[in-house]
Backbone as ProteinMPNN parsed JSONL, in Angstrom:
{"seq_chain_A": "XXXXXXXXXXXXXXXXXXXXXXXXXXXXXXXXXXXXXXXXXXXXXXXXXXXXXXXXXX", "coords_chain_A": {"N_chain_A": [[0.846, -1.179, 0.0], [0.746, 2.189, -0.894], [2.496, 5.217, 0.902], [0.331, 8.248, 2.336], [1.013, 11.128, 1.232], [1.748, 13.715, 2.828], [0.308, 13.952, 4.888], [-0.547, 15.014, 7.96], [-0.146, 14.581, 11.719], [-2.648, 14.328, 13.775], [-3.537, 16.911, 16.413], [-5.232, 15.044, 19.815], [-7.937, 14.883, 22.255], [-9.466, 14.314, 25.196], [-13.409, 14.786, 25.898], [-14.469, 17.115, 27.899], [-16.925, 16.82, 28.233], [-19.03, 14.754, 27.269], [-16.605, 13.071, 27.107], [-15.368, 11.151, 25.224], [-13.395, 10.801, 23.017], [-11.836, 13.355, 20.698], [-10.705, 15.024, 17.644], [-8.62, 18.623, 18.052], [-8.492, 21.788, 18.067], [-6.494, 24.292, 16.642], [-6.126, 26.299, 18.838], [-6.104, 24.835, 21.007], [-8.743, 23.991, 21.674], [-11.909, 21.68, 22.089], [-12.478, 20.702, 18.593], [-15.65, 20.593, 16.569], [-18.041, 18.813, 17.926], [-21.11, 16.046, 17.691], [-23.542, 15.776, 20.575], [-23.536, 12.377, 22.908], [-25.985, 10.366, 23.742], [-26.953, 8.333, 26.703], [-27.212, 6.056, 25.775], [-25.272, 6.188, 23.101], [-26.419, 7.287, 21.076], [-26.334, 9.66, 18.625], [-27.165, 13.506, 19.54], [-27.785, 14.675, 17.385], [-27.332, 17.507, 18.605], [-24.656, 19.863, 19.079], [-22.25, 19.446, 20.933], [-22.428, 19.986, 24.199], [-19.405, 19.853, 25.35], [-17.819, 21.732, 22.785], [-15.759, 23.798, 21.986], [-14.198, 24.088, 24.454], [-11.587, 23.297, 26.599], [-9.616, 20.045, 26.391], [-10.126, 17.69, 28.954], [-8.018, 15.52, 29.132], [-5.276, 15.18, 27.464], [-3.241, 13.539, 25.322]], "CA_chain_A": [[0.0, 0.0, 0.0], [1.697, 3.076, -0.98], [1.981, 5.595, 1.235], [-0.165, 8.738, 1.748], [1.579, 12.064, 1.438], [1.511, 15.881, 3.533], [-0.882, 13.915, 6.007], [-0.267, 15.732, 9.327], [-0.989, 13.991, 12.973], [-4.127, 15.696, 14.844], [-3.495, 16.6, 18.264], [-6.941, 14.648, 19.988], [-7.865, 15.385, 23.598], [-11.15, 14.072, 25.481], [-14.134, 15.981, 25.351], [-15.175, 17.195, 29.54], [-18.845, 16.911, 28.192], [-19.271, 13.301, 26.892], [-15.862, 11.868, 27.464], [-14.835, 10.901, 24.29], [-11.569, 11.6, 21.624], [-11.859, 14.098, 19.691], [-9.777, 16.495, 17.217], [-8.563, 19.653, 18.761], [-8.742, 22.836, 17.042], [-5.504, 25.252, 16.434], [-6.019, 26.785, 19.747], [-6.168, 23.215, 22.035], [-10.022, 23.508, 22.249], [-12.3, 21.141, 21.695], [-13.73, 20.803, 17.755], [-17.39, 20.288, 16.704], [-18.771, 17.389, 17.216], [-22.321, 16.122, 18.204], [-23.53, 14.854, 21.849], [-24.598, 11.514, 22.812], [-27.25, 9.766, 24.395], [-26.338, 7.391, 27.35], [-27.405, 4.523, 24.814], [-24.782, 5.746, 22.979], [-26.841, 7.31, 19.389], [-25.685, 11.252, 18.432], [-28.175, 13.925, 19.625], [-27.925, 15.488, 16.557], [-27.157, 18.918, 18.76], [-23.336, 20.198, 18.988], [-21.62, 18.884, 22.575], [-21.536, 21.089, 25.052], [-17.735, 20.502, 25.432], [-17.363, 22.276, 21.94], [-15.241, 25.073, 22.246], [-13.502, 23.987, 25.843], [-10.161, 22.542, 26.301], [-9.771, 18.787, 27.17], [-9.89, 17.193, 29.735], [-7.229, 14.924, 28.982], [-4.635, 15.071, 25.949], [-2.771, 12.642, 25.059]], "C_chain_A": [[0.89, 1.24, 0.0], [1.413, 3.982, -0.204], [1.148, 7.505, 1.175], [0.579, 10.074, 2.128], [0.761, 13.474, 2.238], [0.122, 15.061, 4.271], [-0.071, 14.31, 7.579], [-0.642, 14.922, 11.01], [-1.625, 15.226, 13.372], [-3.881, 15.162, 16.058], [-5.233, 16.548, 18.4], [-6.981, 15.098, 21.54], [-9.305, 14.507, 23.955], [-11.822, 14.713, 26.128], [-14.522, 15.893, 27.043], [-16.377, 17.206, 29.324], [-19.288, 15.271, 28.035], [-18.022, 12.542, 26.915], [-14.435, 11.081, 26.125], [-13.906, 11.504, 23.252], [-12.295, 12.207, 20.794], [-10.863, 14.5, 19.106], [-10.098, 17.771, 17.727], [-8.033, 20.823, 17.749], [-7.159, 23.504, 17.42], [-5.338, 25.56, 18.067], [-6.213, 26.364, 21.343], [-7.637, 23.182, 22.208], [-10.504, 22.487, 21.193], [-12.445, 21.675, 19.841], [-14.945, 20.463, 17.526], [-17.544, 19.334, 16.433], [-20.067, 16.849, 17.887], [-22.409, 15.14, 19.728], [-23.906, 13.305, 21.738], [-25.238, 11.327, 24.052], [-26.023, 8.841, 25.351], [-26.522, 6.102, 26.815], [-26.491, 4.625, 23.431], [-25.179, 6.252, 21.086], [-26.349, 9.091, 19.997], [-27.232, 11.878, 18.284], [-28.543, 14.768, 18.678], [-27.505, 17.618, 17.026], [-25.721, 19.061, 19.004], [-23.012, 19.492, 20.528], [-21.515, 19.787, 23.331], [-20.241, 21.637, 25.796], [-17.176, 20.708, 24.009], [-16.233, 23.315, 22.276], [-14.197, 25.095, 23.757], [-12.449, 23.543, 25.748], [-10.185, 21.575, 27.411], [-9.643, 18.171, 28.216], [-8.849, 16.365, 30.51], [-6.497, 15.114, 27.771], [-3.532, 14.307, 26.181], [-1.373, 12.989, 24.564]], "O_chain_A": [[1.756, 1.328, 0.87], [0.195, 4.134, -0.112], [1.318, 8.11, 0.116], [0.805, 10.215, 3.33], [-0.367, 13.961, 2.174], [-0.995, 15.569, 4.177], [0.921, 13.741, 8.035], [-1.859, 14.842, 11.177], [-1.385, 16.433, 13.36], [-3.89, 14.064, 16.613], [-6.124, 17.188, 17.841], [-5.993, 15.678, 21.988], [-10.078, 14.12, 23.079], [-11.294, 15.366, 27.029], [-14.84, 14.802, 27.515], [-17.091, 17.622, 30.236], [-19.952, 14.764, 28.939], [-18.159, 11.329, 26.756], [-13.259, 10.724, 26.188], [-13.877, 12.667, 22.848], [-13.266, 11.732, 20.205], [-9.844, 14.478, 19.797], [-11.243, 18.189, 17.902], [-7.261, 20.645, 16.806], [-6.674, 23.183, 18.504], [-4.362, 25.026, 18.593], [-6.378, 27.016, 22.374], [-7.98, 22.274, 22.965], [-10.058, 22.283, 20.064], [-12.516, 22.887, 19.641], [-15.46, 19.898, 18.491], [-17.406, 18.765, 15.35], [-20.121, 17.368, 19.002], [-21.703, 14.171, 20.01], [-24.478, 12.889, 20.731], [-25.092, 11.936, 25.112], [-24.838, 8.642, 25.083], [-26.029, 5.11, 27.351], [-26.579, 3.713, 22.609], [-24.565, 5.831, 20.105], [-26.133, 9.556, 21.116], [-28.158, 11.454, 17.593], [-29.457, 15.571, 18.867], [-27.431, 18.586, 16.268], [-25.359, 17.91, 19.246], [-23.992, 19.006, 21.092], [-20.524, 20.514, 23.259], [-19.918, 22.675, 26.373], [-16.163, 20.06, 23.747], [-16.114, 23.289, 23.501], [-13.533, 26.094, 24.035], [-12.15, 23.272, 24.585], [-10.477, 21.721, 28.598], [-8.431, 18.142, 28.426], [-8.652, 16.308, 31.724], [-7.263, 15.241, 26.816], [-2.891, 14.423, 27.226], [-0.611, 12.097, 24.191]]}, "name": "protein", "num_of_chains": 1, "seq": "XXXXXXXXXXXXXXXXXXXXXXXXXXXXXXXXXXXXXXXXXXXXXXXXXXXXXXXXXX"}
């Protein structure tokens, strides 16, 4: 498999709203990504740890 060029690593962090890895924007905060449910489906509304900086980074 050849490989793939000018791909960059993304600093990820986890999100203080739901928990989970995300990509982190230019300025260490969270980026957009949607909440979930405690079962685990996307609430279709943004996360309310958008915009925050992680909890954890890796």
């Amino acid at each position: 498999m050849p490989e793939q060029p000018n791909r960059r690593p993304v600093a990820r962090g986890e999100c203080p709203s739901c928990g989970l890895s995300y990509a982190l924007k230019a300025d260490g905060t969270m980026r957009r990504h949607h909440g979930m449910t405690l079962a685990g489906f996307s609430t279709g509304e943004p996360c309310p740890g958008v915009g925050k900086p992680p909890s954890t980074a890796p």
